[in-house]
C-alpha positions, 0 to 999 in steps of 0.5 A: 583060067575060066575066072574073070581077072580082078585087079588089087591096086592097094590096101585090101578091103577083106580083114586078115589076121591082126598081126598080119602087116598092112598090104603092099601098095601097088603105086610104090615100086615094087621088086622084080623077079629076078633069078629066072632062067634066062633062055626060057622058051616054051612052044606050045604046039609049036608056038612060042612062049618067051622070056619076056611073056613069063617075066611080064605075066610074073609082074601081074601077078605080083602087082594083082595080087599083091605078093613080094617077090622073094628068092624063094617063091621066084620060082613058084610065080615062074611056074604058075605065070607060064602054066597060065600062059600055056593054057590060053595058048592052048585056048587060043588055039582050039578057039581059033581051029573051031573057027575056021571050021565054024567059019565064025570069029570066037576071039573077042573083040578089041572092043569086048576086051576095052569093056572087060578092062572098063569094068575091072577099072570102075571096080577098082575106082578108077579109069582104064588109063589110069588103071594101066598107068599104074601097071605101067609103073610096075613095068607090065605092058598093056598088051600083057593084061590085055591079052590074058583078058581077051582069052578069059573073054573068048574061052569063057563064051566059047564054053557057055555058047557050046555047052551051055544049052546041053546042060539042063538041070531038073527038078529032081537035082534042085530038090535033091540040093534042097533035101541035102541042106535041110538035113545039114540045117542044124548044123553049124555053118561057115562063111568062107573064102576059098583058094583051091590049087589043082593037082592036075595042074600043078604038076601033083598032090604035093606040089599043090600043098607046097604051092597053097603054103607059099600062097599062105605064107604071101598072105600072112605078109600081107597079100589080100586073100581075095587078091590072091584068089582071083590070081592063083586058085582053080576054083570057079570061086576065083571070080569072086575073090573066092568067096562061096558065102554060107556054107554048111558040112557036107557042100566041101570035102571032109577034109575042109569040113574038118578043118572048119571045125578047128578054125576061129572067125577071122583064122586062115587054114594051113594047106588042106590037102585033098584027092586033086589038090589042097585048099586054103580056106578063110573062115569069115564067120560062123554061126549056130545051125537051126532051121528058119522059116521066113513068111511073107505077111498082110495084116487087117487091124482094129486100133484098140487101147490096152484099156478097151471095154470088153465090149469094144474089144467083142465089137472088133472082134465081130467086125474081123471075123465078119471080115474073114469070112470074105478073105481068100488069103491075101489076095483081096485082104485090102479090098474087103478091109476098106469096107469094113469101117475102122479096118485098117490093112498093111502089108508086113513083108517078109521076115524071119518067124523068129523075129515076129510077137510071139502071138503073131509067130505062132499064128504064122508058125501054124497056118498054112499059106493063103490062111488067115488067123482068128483075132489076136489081141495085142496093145495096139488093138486087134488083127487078123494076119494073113501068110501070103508065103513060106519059106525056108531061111537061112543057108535054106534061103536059096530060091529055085533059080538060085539053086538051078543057077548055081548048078548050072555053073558047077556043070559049065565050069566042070566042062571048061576044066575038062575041055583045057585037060584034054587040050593039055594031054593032046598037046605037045608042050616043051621047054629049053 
């Protein structure tokens, strides 16, 4: 797994069905699994996989993402803790072989993996001991959690150190991200958290739906979703609880967008099948499409009564639009204003043209950057309004960093997937 493990140690936080029943609480005794084989041993690449690793693994999984272990989805929950535990033997692996041949050490440090645990702990409100204490009582090792993060660790800063600097995205993808959600911006947009289930790695296209609706059916008793997503998808989002934010129709498969359509604020998806596997998806909100513009804006004004005389108002104006004739933008509004007497500057930050007066939003709607408007009368007196930026708002909010980022995290997590393919298919993997 490419996503930074997060732990659920009690009620979750993220609002489900209101029917669904409250969260187990990880401090109270939970089943074991039970009703697995026995003699199952694993070799990968002629290393060993052991019962007891899959039983230990199966307990995290169960105590992270907070499931209730039944006869029926023992075995599920059997497969997916020795898939997990295949794919960092195999990252281990390649990770330890690129070492001797770099003659470098690529597997994170004791001290590097106390931190990942020491961070995990301060996001859960508690201490690392007390965080393992509690998986103590669960009966999983610390080694079991330990070694999982220390391949996380490793895996992930072996695939951005190697690749990391191949991947360059122009400017020619940003701008073709921002054309493709400007022309998606009337369209209604869904905030949503993910789960996505890898056909490669669940063996097939129905495996993967089979596997998505036991991971609805934990969740409706009770499993939080974010839980489960850190624990059971594929998706990069997994490190985030599976959370993609706003999203508009196009930025997922049709078949998700189709779903989205149908779903209710606060609705989870049945499996939603696709070409390389089958999502769930839980749709948080939704809201109307439009696009929004956001300016940044400096005022200079004149405090004038709703009673001002016309010749106080004709004074003012003369003195602002003296004023403006100085102004380059808003670069020195504040200087020419303190000498202007009676002129008082300020800066109105950014906000959504929408949100502004309506004298001032067609002022800032029909300026251009670095343009400053004629005198607008308003009943507090009268004011010059300078635009000092522009930019879209909305799901268009995204800056140019934020674009580049995002993309630059698609690739990398596109890579990392299929490096572990390769590995899988050059591997010799077998079970008894």
């Amino acid at each position: 797994m490419l996503c930074l493990l997060g732990l659920a140690l009690g009620p979750t936080a993220l609002a489900q069905d209101a029917n669904a029943p409250a969260p187990p609480d990880a401090s109270a005794p939970q089943a074991q699994p039970t009703g697995m084989s026995e003699g199952v041993v694993i070799t990968v690449n002629d290393e060993l996989i052991s019962t007891y690793d899959v039983v230990q693994r199966m307990r995290l999984l169960i105590v992270t993402a907070g499931i209730q272990p039944t006869q029926e989805n023992i075995p599920a929950l059997q497969q997916e803790a020795a898939r997990s535990l295949v794919d960092e033997h195999l990252e281990m692996q390649d990770l330890r072989s690129e070492g001797k041949t770099q003659k470098f050490d690529l597997i994170a440090s004791d001290a590097e993996v106390n931190d990942e645990l020491a961070d995990i702990a301060r996001s859960n409100n508690t201490s690392a001991d007390q965080l393992l204490a509690q998986l103590a009582a669960q009966g999983v090792g610390a080694d079991t959690l330990k070694e999982q993060l220390r391949a996380e660790i490793s895996w992930r800063g072996w695939i951005r150190g190697r690749y990391g600097s191949r991947i360059v995205i122009g400017d020619d993808q940003i701008k073709a991200y921002q054309k493709r959600v400007e022309a998606e911006s009337g369209k209604p947009q869904y905030q949503v958290t993910e789960i996505f289930i890898d056909a490669n790695r669940a063996g097939d296209e129905a495996a993967a739906t089979a596997g998505a609706q036991q991971l609805i059916d934990q969740i409706h008793k009770g499993a939080p979703f974010a839980a489960v997503a850190r624990q059971f998808s594929n998706s990069p989002s997994a490190a985030n609880g599976g959370d993609v934010g706003w999203i508009s129709p196009g930025e997922m498969p049709p078949e998700v967008d189709q779903a989205l359509e149908n779903l209710r604020p606060g609705q989870i998806s049945a499996p939603i099948p696709v070409k390389d596997g089958a999502y769930v998806v839980y749709l948080r909100d939704r809201r109307a499409g439009g696009t929004t513009s956001v300016v940044d804006l400096k005022q200079a004004a004149i405090s004038l009564s709703k009673t001002a005389t016309d010749a106080e108002v004709a004074d003012a104006q003369s003195k602002l639009l003296a004023m403006r004739a100085k102004l380059n933008g808003c670069d020195n509004l504040a200087a020419e204003g303190a000498k202007f007497p009676g002129v008082v500057t300020g800066d109105l930050g950014e906000t959504e043209t929408k949100d502004l007066a309506p004298a001032f939003r067609d002022a800032a709607e029909k300026l251009d950057v670095g343009q400053v408007s004629d005198p607008i009368r308003t009943d507090a007196g009268l004011h010059l309004v300078a635009v000092c930026s522009k930019h879209m708002g909305g799901a268009q909010a995204l800056t140019h960093d934020e674009i580049e980022n995002r993309l630059f995290g698609q690739e990398l997590s596109m890579i990392g997937k299929r490096q572990l393919r390769d590995l899988r298919n050059s591997a010799t993997i077998e079970i008894r």
